[in-house]
PDB file of N, CA, C, O and CB in Angstrom:
ATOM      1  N   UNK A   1       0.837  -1.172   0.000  1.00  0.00           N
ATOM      2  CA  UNK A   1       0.000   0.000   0.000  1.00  0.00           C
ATOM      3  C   UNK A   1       0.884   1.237   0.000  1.00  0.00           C
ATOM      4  O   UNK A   1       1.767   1.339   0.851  1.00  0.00           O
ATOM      5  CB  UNK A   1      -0.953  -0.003   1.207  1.00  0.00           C
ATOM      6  N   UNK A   2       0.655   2.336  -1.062  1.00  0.00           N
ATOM      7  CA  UNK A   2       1.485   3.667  -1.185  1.00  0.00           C
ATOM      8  C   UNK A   2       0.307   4.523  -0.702  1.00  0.00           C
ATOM      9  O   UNK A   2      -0.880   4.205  -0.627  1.00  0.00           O
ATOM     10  CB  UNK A   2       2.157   4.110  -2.844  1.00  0.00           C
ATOM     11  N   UNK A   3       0.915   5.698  -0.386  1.00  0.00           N
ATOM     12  CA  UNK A   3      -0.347   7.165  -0.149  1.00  0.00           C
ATOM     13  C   UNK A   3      -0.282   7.104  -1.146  1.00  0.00           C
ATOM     14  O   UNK A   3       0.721   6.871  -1.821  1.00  0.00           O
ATOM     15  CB  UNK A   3      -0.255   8.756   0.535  1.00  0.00           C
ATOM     16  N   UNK A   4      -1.767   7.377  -1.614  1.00  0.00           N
ATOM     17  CA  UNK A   4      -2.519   8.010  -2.285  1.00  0.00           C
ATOM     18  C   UNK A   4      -3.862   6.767  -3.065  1.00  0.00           C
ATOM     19  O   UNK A   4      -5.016   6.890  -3.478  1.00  0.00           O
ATOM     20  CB  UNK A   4      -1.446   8.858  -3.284  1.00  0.00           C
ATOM     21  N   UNK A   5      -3.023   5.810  -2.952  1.00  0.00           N
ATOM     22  CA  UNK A   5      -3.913   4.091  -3.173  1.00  0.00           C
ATOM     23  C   UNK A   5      -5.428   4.224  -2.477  1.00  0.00           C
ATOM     24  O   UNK A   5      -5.765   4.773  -1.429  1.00  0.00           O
ATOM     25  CB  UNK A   5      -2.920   2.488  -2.089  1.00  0.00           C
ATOM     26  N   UNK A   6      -5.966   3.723  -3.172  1.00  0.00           N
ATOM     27  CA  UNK A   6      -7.436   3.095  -2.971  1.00  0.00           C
ATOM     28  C   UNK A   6      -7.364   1.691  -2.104  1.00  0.00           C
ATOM     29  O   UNK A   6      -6.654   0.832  -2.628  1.00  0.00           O
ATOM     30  CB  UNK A   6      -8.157   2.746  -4.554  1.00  0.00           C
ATOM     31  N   UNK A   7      -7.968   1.345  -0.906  1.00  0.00           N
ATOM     32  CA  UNK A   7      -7.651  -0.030  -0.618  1.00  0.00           C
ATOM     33  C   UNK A   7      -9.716  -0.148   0.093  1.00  0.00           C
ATOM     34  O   UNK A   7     -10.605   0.637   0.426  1.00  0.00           O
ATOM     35  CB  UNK A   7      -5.804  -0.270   0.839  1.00  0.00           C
ATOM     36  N   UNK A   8      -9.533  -1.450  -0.012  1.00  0.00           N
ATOM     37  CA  UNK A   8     -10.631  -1.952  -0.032  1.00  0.00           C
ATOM     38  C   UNK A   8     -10.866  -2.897   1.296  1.00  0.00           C
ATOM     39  O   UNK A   8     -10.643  -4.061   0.963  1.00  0.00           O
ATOM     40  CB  UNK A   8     -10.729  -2.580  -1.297  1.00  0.00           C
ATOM     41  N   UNK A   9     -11.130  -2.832   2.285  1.00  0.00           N
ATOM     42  CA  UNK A   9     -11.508  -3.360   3.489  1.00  0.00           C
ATOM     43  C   UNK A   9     -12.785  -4.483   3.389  1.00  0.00           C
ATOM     44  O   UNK A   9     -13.923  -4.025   3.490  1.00  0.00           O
ATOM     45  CB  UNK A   9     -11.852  -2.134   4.373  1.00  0.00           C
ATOM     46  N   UNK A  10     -12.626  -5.824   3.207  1.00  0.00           N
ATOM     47  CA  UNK A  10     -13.844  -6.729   3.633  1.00  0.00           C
ATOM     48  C   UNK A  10     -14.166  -6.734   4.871  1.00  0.00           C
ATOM     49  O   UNK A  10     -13.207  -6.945   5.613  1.00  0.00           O
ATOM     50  CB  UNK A  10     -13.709  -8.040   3.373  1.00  0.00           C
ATOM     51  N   UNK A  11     -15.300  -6.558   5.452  1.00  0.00           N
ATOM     52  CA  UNK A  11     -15.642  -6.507   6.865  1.00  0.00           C
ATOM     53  C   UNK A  11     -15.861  -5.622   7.774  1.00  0.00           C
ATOM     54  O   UNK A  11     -14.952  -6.029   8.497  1.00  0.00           O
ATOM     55  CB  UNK A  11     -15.016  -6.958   7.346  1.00  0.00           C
ATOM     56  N   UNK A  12     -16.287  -4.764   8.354  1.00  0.00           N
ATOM     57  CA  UNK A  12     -16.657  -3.669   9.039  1.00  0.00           C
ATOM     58  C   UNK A  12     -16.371  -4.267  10.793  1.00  0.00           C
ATOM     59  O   UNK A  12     -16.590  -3.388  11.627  1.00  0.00           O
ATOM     60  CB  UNK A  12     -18.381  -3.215   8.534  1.00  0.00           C
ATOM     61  N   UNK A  13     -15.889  -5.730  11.406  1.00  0.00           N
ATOM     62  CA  UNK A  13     -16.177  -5.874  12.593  1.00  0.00           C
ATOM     63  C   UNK A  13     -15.129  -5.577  13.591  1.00  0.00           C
ATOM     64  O   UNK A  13     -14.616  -4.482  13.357  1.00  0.00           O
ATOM     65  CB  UNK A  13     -16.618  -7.009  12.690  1.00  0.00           C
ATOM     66  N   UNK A  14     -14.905  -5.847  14.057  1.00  0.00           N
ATOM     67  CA  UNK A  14     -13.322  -5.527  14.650  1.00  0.00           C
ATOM     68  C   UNK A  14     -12.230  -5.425  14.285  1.00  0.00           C
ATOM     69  O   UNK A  14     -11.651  -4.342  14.375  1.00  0.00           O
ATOM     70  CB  UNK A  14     -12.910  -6.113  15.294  1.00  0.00           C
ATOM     71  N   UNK A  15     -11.472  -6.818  13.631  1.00  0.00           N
ATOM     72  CA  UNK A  15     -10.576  -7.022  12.866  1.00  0.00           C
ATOM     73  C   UNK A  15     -10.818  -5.916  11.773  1.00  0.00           C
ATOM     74  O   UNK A  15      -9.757  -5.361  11.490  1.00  0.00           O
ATOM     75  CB  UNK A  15     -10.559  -8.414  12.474  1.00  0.00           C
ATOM     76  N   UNK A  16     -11.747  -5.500  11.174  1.00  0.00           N
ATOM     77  CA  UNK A  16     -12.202  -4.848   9.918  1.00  0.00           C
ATOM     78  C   UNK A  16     -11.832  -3.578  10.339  1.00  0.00           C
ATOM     79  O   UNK A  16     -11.190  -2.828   9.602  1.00  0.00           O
ATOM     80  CB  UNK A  16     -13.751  -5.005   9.454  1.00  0.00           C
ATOM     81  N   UNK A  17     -12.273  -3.188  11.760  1.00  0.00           N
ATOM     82  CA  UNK A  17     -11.586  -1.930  11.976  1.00  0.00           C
ATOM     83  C   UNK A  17     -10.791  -1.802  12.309  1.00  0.00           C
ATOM     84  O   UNK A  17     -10.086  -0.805  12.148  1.00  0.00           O
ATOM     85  CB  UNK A  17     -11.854  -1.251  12.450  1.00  0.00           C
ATOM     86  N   UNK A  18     -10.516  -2.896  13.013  1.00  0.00           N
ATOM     87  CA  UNK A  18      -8.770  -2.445  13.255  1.00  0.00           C
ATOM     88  C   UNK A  18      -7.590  -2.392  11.934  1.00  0.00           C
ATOM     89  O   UNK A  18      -6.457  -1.911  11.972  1.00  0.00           O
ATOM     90  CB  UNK A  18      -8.062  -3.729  14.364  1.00  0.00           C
ATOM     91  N   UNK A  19      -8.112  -2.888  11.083  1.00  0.00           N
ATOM     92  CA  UNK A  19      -7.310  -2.801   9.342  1.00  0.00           C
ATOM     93  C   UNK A  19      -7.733  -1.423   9.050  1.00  0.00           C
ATOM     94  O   UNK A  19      -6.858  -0.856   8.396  1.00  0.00           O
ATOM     95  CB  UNK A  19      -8.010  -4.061   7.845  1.00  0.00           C
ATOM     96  N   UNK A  20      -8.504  -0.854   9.234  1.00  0.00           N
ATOM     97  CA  UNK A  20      -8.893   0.530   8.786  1.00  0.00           C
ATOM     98  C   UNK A  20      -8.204   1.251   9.384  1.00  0.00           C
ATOM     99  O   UNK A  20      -7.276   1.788   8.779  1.00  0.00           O
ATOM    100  CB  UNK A  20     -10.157   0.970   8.926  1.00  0.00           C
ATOM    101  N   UNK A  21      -8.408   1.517  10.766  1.00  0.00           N
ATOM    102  CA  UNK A  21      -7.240   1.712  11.440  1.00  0.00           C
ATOM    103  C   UNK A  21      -5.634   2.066  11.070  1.00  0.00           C
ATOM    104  O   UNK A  21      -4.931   3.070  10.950  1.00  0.00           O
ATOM    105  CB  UNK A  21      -7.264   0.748  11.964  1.00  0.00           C
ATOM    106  N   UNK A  22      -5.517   0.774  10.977  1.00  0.00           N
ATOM    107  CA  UNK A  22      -3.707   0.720  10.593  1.00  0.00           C
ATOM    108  C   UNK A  22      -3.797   1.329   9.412  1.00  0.00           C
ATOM    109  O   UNK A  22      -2.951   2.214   9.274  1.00  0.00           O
ATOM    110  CB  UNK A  22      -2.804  -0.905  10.375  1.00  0.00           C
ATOM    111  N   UNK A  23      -4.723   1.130   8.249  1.00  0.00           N
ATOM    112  CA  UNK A  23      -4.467   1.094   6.900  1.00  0.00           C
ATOM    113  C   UNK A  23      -4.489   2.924   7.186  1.00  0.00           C
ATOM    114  O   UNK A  23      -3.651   3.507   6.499  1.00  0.00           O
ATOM    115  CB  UNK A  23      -5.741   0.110   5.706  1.00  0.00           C
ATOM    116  N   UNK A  24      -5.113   3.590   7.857  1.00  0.00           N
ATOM    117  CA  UNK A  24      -4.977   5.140   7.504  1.00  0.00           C
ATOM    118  C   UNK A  24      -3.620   5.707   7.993  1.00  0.00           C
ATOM    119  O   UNK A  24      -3.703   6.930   8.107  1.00  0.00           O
ATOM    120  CB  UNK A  24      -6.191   6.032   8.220  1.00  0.00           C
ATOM    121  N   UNK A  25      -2.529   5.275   8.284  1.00  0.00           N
ATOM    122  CA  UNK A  25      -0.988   5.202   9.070  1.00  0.00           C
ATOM    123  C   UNK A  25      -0.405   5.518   7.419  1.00  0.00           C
ATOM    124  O   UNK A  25       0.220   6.558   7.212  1.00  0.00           O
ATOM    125  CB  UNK A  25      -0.352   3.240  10.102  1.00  0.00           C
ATOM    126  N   UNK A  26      -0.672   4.516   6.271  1.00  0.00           N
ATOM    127  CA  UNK A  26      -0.363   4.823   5.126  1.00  0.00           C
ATOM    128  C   UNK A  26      -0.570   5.632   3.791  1.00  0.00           C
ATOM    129  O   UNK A  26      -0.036   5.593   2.682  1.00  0.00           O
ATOM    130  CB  UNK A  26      -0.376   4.180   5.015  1.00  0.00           C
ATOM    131  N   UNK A  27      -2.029   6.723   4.626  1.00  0.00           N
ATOM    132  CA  UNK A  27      -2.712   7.732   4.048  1.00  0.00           C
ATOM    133  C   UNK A  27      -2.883   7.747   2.603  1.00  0.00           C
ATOM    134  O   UNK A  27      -2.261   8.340   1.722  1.00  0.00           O
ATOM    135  CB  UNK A  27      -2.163   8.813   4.407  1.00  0.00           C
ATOM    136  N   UNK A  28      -3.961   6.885   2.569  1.00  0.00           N
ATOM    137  CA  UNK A  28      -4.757   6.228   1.056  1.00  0.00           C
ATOM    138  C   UNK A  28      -5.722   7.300   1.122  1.00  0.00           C
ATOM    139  O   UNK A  28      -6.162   8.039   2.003  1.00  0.00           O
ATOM    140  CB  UNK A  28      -5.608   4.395   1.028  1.00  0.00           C
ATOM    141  N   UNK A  29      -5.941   7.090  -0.407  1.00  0.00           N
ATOM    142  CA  UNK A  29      -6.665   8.373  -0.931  1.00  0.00           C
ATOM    143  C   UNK A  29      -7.901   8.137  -0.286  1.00  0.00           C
ATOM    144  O   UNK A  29      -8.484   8.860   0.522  1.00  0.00           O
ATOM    145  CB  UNK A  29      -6.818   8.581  -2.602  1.00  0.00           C
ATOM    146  N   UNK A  30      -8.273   6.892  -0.802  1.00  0.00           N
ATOM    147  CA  UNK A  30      -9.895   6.119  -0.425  1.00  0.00           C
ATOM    148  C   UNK A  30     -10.005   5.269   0.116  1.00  0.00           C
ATOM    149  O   UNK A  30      -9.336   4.357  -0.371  1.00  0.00           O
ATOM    150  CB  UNK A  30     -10.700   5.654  -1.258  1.00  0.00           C
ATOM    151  N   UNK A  31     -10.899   4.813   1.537  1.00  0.00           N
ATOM    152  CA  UNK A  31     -10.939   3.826   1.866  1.00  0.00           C
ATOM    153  C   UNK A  31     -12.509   2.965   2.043  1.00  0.00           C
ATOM    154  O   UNK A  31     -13.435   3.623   2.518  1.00  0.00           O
ATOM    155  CB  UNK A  31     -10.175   4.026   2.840  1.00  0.00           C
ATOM    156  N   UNK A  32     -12.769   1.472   1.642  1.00  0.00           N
ATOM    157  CA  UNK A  32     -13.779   1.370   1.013  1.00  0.00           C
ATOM    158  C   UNK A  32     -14.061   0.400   1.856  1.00  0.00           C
ATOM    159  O   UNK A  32     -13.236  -0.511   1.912  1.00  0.00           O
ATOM    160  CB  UNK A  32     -13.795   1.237  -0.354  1.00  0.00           C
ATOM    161  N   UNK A  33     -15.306   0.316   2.752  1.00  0.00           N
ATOM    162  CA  UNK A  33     -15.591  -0.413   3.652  1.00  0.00           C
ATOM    163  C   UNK A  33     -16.611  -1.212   2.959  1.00  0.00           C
ATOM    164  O   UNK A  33     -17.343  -0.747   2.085  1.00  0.00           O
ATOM    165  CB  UNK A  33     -15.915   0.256   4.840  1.00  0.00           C
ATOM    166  N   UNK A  34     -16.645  -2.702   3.466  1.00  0.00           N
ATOM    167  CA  UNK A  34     -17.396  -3.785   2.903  1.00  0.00           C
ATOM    168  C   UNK A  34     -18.284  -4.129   4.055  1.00  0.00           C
ATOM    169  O   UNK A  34     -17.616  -4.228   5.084  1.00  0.00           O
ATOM    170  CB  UNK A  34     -16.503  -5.008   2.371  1.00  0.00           C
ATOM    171  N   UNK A  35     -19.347  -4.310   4.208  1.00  0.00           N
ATOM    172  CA  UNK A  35     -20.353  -5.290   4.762  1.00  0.00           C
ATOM    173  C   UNK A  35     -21.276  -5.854   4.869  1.00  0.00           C
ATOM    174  O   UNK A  35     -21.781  -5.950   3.751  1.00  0.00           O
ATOM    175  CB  UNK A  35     -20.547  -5.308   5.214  1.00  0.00           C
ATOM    176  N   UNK A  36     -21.878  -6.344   5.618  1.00  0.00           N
ATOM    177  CA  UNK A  36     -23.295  -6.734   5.119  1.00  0.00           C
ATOM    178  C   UNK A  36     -24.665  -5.723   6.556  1.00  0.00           C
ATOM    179  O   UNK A  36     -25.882  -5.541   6.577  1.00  0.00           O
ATOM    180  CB  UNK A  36     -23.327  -9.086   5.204  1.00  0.00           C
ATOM    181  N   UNK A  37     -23.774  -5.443   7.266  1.00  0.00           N
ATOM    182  CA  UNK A  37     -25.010  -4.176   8.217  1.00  0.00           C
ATOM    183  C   UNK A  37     -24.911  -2.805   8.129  1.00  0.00           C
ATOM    184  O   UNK A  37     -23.737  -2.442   8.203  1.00  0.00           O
ATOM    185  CB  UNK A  37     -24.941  -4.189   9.866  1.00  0.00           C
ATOM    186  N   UNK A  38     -25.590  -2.036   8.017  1.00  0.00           N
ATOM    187  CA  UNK A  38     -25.479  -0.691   7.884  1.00  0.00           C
ATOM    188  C   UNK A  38     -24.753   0.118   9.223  1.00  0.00           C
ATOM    189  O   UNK A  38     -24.026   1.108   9.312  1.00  0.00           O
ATOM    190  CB  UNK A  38     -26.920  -0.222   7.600  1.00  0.00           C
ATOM    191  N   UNK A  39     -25.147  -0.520   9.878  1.00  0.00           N
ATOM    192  CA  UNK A  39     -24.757  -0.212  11.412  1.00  0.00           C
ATOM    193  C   UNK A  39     -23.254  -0.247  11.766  1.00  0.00           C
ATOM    194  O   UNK A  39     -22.652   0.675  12.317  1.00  0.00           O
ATOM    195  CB  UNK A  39     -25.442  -1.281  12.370  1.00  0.00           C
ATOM    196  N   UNK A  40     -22.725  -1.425  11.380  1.00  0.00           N
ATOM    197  CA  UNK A  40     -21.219  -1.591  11.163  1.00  0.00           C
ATOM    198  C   UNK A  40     -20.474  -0.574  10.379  1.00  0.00           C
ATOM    199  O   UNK A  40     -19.473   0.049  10.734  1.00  0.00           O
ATOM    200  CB  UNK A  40     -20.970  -2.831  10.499  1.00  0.00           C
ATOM    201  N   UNK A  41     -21.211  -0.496   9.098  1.00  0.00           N
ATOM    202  CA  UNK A  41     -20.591   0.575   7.841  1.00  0.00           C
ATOM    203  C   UNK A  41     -20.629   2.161   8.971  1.00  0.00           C
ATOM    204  O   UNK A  41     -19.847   3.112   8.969  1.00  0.00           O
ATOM    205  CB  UNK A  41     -22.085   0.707   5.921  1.00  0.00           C
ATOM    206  N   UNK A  42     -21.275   2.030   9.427  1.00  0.00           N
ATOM    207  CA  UNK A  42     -21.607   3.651   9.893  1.00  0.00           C
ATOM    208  C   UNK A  42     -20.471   3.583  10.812  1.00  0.00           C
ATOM    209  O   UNK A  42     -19.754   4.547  10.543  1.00  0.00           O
ATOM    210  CB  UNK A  42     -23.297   4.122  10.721  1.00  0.00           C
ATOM    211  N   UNK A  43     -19.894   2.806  11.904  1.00  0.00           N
ATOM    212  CA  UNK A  43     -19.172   2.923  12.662  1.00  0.00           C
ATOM    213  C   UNK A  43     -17.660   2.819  12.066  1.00  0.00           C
ATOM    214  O   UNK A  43     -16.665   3.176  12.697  1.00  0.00           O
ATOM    215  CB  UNK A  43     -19.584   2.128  13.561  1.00  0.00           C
ATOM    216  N   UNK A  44     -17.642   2.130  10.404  1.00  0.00           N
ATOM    217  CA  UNK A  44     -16.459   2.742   9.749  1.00  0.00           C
ATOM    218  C   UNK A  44     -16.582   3.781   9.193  1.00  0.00           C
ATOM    219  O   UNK A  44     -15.448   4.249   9.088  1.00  0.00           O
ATOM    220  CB  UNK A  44     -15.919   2.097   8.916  1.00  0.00           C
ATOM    221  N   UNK A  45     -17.521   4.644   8.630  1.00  0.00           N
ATOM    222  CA  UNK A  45     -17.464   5.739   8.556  1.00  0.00           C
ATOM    223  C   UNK A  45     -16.514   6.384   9.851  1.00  0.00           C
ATOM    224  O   UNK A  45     -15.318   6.656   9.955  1.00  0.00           O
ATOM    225  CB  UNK A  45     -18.798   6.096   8.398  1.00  0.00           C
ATOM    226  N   UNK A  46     -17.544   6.465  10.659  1.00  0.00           N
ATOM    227  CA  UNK A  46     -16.601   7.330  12.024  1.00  0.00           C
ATOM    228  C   UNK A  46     -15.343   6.916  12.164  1.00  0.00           C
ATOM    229  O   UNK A  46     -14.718   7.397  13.109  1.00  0.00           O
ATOM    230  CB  UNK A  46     -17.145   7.121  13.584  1.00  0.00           C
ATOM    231  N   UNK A  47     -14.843   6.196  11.514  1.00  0.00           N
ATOM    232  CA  UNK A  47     -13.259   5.340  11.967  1.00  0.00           C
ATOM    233  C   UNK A  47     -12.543   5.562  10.769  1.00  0.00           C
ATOM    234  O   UNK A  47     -11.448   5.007  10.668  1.00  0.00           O
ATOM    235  CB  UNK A  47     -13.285   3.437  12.310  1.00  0.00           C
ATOM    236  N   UNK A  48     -13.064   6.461   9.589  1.00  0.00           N
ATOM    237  CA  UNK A  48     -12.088   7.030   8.547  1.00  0.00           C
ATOM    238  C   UNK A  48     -12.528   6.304   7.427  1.00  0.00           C
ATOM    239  O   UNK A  48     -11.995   6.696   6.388  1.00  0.00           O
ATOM    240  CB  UNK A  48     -10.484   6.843   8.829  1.00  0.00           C
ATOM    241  N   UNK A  49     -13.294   5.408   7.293  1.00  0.00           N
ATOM    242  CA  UNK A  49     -13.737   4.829   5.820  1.00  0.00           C
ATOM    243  C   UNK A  49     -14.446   6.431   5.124  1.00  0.00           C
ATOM    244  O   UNK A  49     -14.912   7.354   5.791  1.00  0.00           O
ATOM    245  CB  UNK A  49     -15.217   3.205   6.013  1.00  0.00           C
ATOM    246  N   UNK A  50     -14.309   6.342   3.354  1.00  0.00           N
ATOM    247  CA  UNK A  50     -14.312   6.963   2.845  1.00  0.00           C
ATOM    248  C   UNK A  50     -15.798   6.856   1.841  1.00  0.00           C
ATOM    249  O   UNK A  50     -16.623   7.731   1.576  1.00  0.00           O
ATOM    250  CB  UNK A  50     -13.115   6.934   2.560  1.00  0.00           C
ATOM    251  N   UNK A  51     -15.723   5.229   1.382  1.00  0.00           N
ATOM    252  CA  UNK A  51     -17.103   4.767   0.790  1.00  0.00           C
ATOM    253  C   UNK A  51     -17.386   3.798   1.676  1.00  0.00           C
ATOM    254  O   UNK A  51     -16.611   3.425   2.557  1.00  0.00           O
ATOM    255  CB  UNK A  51     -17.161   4.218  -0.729  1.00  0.00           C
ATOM    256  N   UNK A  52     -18.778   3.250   1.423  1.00  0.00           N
ATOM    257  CA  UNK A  52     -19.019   2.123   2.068  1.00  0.00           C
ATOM    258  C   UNK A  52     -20.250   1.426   1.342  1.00  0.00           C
ATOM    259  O   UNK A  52     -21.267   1.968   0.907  1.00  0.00           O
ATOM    260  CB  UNK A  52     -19.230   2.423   3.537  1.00  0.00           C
ATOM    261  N   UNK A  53     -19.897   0.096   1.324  1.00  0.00           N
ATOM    262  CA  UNK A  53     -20.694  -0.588   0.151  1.00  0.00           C
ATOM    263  C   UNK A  53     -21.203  -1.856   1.474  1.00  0.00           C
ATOM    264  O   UNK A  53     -20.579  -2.337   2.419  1.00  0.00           O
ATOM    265  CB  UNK A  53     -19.478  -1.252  -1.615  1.00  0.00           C
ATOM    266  N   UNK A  54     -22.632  -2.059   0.954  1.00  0.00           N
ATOM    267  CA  UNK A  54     -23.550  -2.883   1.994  1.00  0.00           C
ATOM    268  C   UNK A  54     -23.595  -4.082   1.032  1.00  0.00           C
ATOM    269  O   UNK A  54     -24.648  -4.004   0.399  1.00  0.00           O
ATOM    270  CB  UNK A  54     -25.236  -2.161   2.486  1.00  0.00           C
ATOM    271  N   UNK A  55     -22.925  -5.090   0.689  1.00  0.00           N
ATOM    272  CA  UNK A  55     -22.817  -6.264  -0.073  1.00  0.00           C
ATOM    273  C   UNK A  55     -23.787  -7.654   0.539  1.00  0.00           C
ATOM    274  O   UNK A  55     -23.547  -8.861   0.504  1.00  0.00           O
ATOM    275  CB  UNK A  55     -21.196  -6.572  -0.088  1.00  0.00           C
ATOM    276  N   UNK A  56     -24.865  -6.941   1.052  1.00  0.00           N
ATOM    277  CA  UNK A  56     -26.343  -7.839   1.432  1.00  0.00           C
ATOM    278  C   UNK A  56     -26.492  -8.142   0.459  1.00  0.00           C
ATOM    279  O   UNK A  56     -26.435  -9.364   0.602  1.00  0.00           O
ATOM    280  CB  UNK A  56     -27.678  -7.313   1.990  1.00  0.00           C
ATOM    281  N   UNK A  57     -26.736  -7.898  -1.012  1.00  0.00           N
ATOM    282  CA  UNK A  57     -27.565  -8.566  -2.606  1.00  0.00           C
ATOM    283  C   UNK A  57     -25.940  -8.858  -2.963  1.00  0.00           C
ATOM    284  O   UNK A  57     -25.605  -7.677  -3.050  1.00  0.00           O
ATOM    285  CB  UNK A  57     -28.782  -7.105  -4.093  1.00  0.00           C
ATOM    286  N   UNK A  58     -25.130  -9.348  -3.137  1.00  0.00           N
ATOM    287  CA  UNK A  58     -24.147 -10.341  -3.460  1.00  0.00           C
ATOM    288  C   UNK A  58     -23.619  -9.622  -4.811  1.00  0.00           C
ATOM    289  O   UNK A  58     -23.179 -10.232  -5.785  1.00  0.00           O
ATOM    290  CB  UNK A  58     -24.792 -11.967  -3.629  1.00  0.00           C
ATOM    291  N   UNK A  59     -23.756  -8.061  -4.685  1.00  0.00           N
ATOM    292  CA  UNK A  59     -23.063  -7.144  -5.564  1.00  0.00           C
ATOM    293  C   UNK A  59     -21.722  -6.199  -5.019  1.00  0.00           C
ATOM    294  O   UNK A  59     -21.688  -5.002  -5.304  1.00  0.00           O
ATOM    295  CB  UNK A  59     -24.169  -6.227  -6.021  1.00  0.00           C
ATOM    296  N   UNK A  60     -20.879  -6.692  -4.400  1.00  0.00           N
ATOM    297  CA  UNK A  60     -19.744  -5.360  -3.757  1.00  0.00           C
ATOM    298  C   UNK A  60     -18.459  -5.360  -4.385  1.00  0.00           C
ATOM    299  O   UNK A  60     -17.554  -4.607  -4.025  1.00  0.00           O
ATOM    300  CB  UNK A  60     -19.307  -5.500  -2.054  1.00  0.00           C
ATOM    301  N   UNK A  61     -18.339  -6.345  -5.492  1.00  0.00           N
ATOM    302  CA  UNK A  61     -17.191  -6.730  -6.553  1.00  0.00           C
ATOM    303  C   UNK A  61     -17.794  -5.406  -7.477  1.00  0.00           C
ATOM    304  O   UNK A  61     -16.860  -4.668  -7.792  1.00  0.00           O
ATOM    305  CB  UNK A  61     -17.240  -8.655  -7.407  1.00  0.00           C
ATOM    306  N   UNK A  62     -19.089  -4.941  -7.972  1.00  0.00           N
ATOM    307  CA  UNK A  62     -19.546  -4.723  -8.912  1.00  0.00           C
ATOM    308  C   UNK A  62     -19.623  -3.053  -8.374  1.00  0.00           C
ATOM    309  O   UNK A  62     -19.328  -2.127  -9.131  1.00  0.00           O
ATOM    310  CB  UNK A  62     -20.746  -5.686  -9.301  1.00  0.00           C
ATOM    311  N   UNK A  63     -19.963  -2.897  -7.283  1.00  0.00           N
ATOM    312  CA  UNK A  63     -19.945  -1.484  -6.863  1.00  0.00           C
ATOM    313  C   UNK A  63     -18.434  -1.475  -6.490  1.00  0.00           C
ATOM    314  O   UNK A  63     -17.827  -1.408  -7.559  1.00  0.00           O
ATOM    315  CB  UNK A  63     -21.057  -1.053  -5.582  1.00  0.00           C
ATOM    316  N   UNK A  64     -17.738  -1.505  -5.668  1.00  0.00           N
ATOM    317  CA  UNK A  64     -16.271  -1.081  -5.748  1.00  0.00           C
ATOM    318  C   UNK A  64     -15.859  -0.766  -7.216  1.00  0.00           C
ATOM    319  O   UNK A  64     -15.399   0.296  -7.638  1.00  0.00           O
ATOM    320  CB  UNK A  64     -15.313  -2.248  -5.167  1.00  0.00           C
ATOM    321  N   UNK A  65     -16.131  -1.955  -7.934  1.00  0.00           N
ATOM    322  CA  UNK A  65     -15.947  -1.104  -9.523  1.00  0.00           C
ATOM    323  C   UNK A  65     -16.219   0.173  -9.950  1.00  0.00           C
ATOM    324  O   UNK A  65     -15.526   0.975 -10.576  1.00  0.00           O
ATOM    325  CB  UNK A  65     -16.666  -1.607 -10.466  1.00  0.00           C
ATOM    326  N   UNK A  66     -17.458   0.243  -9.468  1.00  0.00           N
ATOM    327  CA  UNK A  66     -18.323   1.684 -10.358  1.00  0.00           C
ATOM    328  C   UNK A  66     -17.400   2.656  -9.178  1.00  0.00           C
ATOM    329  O   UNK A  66     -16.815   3.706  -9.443  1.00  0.00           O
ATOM    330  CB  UNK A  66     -20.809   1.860 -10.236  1.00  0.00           C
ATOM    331  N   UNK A  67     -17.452   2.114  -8.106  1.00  0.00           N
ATOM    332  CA  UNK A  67     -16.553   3.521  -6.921  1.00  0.00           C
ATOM    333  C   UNK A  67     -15.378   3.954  -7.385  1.00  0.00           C
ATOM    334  O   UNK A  67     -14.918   5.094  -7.323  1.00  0.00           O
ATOM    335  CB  UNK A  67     -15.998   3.032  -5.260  1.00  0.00           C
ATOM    336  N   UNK A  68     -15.032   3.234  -7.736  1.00  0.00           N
ATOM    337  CA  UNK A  68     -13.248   3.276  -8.007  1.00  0.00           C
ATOM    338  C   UNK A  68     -12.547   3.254  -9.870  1.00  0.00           C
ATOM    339  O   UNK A  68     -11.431   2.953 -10.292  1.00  0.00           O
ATOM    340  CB  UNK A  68     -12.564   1.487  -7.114  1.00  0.00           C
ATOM    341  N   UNK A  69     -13.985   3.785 -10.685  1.00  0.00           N
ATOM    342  CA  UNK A  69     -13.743   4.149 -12.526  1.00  0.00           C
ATOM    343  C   UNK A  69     -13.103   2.602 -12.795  1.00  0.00           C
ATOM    344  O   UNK A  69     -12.101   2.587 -13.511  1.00  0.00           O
ATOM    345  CB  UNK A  69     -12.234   5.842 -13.072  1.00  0.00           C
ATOM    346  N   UNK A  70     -13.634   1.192 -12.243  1.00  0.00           N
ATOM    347  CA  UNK A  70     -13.254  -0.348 -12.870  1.00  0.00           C
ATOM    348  C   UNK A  70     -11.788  -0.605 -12.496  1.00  0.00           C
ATOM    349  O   UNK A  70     -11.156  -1.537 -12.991  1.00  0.00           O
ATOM    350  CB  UNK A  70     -13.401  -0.465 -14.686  1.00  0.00           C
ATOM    351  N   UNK A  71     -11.165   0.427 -11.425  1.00  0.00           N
ATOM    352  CA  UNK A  71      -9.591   0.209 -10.925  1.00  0.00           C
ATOM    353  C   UNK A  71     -10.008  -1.200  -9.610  1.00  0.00           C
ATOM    354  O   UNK A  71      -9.308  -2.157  -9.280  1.00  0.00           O
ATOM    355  CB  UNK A  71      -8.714   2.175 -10.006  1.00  0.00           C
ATOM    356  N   UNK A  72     -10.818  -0.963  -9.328  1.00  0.00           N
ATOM    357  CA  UNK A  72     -10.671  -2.242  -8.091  1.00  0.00           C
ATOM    358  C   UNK A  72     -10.210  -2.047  -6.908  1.00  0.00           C
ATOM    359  O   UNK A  72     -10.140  -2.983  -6.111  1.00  0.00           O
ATOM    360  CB  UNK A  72      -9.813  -3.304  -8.387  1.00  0.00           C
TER     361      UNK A  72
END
């Protein structure tokens, strides 16, 4: 991971934040939280996530795409 990188976080739960966490030490442009509760996503919001994609309908491969212009 370089500053200025896009990185993509599966999971919003502990471990999930604690990667969010560390991962903002390397000051990425975007950081893109994955989960399946809204409730979780919101508490990475407050913890520095940047997008956040609710991958309940088995689409978050397909939105990180559209988030990130098909970079991934």
């Amino acid at each position: 991971m370089q500053p200025g990188d896009t990185i993509a976080i599966v999971g919003a739960g502990p471990v999930g934040l604690a990667a969010l966490m560390t991962s903002r030490f390397y000051s990425p442009a975007e950081i893109v939280s994955i989960d399946l509760e809204d409730k979780r996503l919101q508490i990475a919001k407050e913890f520095g996530a940047t997008m956040l994609v609710n991958n309940a309908d088995g689409n978050a491969v397909r939105r990180v795409m559209d988030l990130t212009g098909a970079r991934g």
